[in-house]
C-alpha positions as CSV (number, residue, x, y, z in Angstrom):
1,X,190.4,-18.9,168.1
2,X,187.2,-17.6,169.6
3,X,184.6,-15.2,167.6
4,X,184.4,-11.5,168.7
5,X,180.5,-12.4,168.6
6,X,181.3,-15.3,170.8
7,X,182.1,-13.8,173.5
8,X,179.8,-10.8,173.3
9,X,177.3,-13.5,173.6
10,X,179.0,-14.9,177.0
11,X,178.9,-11.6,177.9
12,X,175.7,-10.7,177.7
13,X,174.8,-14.8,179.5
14,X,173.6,-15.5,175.6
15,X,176.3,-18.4,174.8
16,X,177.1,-21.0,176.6
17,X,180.2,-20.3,179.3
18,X,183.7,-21.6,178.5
19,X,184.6,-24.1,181.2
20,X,188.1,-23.8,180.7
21,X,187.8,-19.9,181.5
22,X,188.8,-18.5,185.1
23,X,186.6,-18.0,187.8
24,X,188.1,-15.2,189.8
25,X,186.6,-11.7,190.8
26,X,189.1,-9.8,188.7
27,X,188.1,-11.8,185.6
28,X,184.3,-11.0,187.0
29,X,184.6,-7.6,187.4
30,X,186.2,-7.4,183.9
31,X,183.3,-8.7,182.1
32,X,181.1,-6.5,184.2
33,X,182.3,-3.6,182.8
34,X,182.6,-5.0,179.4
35,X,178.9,-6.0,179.4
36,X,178.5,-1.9,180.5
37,X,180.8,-0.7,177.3
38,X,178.9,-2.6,175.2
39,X,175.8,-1.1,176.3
40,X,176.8,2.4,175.8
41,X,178.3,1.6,172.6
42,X,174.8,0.6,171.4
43,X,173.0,3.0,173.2
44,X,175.3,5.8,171.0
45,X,174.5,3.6,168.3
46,X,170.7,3.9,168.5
47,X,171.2,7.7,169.0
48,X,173.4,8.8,166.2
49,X,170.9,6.7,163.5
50,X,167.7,8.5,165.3
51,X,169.8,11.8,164.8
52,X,170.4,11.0,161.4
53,X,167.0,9.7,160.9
54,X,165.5,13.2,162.1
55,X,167.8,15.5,160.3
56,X,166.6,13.9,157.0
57,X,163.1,14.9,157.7
């Protein structure tokens, strides 16, 4: 069974590729817009603890 980290690393051309994994533009476009998800998700991330960061001050 493969890690949720694993693949976020694939994702983001970290880890090294499955070869066993399909190579079509479906599968492509998929992680594309993972990879974009994930971004945002962190982006949020970083704004929410500067938020809570300021509102402490």
């Amino acid at each position: 069974m493969k890690s949720i980290w694993q693949q976020i690393l694939r994702y983001f051309y970290i880890g090294k590729k499955d070869p066993n994994a399909p190579k079509t533009r479906y599968v492509a476009m998929m992680h594309g817009m993972n990879r974009i998800s994930i971004l945002l998700f962190l982006i949020a991330l970083v704004v929410l603890v500067v938020r809570l960061l300021r509102k402490q001050n």
